[in-house]
N, C-alpha and C positions, 0 to 999 in steps of 0.2 A: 417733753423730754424726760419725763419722769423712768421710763420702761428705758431708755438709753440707763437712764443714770444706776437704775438698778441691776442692767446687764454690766454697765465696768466694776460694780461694788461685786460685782460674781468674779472678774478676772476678767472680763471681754477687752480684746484689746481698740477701740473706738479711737478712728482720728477727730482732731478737734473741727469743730463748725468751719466751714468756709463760709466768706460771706465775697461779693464783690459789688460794686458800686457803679451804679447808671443812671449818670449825671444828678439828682437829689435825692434819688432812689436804693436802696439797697435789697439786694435780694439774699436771701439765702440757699445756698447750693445745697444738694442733697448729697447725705456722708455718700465715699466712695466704698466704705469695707469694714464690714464688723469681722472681727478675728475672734473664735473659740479657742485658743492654744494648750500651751503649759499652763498657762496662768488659770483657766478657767476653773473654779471650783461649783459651778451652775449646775451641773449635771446635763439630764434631759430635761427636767422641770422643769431648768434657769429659762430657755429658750423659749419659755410662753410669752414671753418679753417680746420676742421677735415680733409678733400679731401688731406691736403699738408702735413701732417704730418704722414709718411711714418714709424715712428718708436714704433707706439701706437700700443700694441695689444689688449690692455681695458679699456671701458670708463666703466664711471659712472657717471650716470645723473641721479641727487638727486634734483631738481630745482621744485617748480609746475610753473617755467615761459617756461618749454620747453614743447613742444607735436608734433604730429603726424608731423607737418613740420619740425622740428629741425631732426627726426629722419631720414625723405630726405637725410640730408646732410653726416648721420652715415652710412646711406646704400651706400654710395660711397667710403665707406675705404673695399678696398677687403681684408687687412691683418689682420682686425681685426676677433679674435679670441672668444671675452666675451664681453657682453652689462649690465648693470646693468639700469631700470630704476626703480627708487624709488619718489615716490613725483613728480609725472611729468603726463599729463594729455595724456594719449597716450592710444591708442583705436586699437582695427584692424586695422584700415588703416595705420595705422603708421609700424605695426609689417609688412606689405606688402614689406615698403619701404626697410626693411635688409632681403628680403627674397632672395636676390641678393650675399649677402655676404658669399660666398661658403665654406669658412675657421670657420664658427663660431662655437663655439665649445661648449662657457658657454652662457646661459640667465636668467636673474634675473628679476623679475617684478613684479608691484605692478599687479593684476588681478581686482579691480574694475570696468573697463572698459573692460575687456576681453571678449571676448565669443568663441564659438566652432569656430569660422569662423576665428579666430586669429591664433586659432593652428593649423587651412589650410594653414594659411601663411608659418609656419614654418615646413610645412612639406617636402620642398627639403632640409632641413639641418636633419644632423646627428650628433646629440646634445647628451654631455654628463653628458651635468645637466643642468635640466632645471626646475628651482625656481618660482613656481609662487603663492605669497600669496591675501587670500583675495578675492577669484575669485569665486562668489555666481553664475555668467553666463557660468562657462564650467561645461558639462555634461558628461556623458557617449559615446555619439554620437561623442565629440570632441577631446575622448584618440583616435580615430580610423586615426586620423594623425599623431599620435605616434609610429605607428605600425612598423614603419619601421627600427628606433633608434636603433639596435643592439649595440651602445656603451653606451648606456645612463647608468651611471652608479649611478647618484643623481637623483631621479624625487622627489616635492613636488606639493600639488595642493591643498595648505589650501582652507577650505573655500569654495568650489565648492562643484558642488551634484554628486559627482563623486561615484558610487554602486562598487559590484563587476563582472555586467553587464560590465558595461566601463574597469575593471583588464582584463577581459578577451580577451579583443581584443590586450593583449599586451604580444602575446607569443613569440617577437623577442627579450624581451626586457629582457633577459636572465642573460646579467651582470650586473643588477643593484642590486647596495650594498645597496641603503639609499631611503626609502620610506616615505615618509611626505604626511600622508591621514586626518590629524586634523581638528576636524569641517567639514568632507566631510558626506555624508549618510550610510557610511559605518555598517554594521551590521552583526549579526554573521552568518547569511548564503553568505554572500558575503566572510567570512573570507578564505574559501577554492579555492578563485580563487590565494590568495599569496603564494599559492606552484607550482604557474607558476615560479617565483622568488627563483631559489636554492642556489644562492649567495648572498643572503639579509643580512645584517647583522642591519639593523637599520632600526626600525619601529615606526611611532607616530599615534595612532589611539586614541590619544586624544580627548575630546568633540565629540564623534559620536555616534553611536545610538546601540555600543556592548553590550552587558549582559554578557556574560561570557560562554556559552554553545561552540559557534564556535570558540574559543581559541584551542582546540584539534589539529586543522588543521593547529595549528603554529610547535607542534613536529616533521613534515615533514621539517620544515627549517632548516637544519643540521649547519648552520653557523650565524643564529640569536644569539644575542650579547646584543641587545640595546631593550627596549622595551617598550613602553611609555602608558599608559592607563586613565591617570588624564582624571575628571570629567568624565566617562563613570560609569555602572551600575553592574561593574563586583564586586564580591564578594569575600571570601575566597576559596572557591570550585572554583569557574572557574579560580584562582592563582594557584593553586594548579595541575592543567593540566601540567602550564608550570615548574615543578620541574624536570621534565624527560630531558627537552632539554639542552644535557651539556654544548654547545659553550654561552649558557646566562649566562650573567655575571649584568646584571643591568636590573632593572624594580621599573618604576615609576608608583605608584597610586595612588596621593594625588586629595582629595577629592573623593575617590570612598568607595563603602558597604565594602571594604577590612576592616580586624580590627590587630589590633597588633599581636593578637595572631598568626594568618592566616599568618602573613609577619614573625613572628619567626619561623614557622615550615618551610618556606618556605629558610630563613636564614641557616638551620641548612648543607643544601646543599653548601658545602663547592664554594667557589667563587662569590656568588651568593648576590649581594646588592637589597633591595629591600626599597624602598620610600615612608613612604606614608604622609609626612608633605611636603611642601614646606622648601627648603635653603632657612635662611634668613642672609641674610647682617647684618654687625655689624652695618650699618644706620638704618635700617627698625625695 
């Protein structure tokens, strides 16, 4: 426990031991999550810590003092399972360095710095959610290392020029539940590559470049649920496609050509919420 105790004296934020008990026996559980936050004053060095601390299956590095070399030191935990990096200056080369870590399961990352050549990195893991916002440098060319993810069951990929070019190269990727394509180039002829996905149940094709015609091609998702449409250019007619699909139960389209009347017919389909203001907080 000594490499724990010296990553909280860096600022690590480390929950306390769990232990539980079977019948005279007690066992000790392994930590659920080292956090690098605010607090952290470790740097990249601190994280050589990570190599001894045998009982982490998740970090999270939220720091912009760590990058590409801190993540050296993460690519040496083989148990770890999930990486979060938020606020951390980390590039390709860095995603190289956990392309070693055989067990990883979840990935979280800011994409700023991403490109197609990152998600080469991560293409010996079989990853089943993989989060990346913010990522203006992945392309179509670079879902084609995804291709292999048969568990991926979360993908997002805000912010990239991801078409339906790029959906299509991902016919493995069969049980994914939750798609996050927001602000990507998405448009209504690319809509018909997401009936590769017959398990989808959650879709945000927010901020991209829909009108409303290739919505049709969402009646094929027999288990869509969730369905998010803000700031696109769809109207009350192309809402109005998706009143057939019974497994939907929510749909958001605040700021679009949608109009009241358009979301009350659309109401009248019992189960069915439909959005078109922004929630606002009793602050705001």
């Amino acid at each position: 426990m000594m490499a724990l105790g010296r990553m909280e004296q860096a600022g690590a934020e480390v929950p306390h031991e769990l232990y539980e008990r079977n019948g005279e026996t007690i066992y000790q559980l392994r930590l659920l999550r080292i956090t690098c936050g605010d607090k952290w004053r470790g740097g990249n060095e601190g994280l050589a810590s990570l190599w001894n601390v045998r009982d982490a299956y998740e970090v999270v590095l939220d720091c912009p003092a760590i990058d590409d070399t801190g993540l050296r030191h993460v690519g040496r935990m083989r148990r770890l399972e999930g990486l979060t990096c938020n606020r951390t200056i980390v590039t390709d080369a860095g995603l190289q360095h956990v392309s070693g870590v055989q067990g990883m399961q979840a990935l979280q990352l800011d994409g700023s710095r991403i490109t197609d050549a990152g998600l080469a990195a991560l293409s010996h893991h079989n990853l089943m959610w993989l989060l990346v916002d913010n990522a203006p440098h992945i392309t179509d060319a670079g879902l084609a290392h995804l291709a292999n993810m048969d568990r991926m069951i979360n993908l997002r990929l805000s912010g990239s020029q991801v078409t339906g070019s790029g959906l299509a190269r991902l016919d493995n990727l069969r049980q994914l539940r939750s798609l996050e394509l927001n602000g990507t180039q998405m448009d209504d002829q690319s809509l018909v590559q997401l009936t590769r996905f017959p398990r989808l149940r959650r879709l945000d094709l927010s901020d991209t470049k829909v009108i409303g015609p290739g919505l049709v091609h969402l009646q094929r998702l027999a288990r869509l649920d969730e369905l998010t449409l803000d700031r696109t250019e769809v109207d009350d007619e192309a809402l109005q496609a998706l009143s057939t699909i019974p497994s939907l139960m929510f749909i958001s389209a605040v700021n679009t050509k949608a109009t009241g009347a358009g979301a009350d017919r659309l109401r009248t389909r019992p189960g069915l919420t439909v959005m078109l203001k922004p929630v606002r907080t009793p602050t705001q």
